[in-house]
C-alpha angles and dihedrals in degrees: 000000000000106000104203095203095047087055084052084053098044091047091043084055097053104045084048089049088050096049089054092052093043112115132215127207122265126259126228138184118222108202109199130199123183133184144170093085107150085210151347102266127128111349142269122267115201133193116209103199127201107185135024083244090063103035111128087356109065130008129228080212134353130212140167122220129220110227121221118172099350093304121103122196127188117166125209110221125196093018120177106224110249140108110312129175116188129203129197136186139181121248092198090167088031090234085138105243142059106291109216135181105208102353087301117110115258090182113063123248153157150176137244115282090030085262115186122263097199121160093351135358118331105278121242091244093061094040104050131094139167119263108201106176133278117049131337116191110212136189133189128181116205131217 
């Protein structure tokens, strides 16, 4: 015979049971240096990207960096793992963007993985790399 209330129990188990095998996805920290400045004026802005459709358009997050003897360090904190790519540039008039003369760059910057910026911006493919939890050191060298 069908018991209406031991089928309830026996759901309820089982959603409680599901919750408590559910996995989330793994944090991570990205720890960025970045160096080249000429000088420690203004301050760094830095893009961190989470998909090839947003990169250089619209960051995952987004930081500025306060510049001391020429270094700059910003930390990502709560991270999900997954395949990040990261841009900087440096304000150096704190206007807030990448100042250009004739569509070329007048402010230096780079990307993660000092990827190449030959003939346009560094390409997704060059930038990226794999979070996968805990802690990734970085390092980007502007120019």
């Amino acid at each position: 015979m069908f018991n209406p209330m031991k089928c309830l129990f026996t759901m309820v188990g089982i959603f409680w049971f599901s919750l408590g095998m559910a996995q989330t996805a793994a944090m991570g920290t990205i720890e960025l240096e970045i160096t080249g400045m000429e000088n420690d004026e203004g301050q760094m802005l830095i893009g961190l990207y989470n998909s090839e459709e947003g990169w250089l358009l619209k960051p995952y997050k987004g930081a500025f960096g306060k510049i001391a003897n020429g270094v700059a360090t910003v930390i990502f904190r709560d991270v999900p793992e997954g395949v990040y790519a990261i841009s900087v540039f440096h304000d150096k008039d704190n206007d807030g963007k990448l100042n250009r003369l004739f569509g070329l760059p007048t402010e230096r910057f780079g990307a993660s993985n000092n990827a190449p910026s030959k003939f346009g911006p560094p390409k997704w493919r060059d930038a990226k790399f794999h979070l996968l939890g805990g802690t990734l050191k970085h390092s980007i060298q502007i120019h």
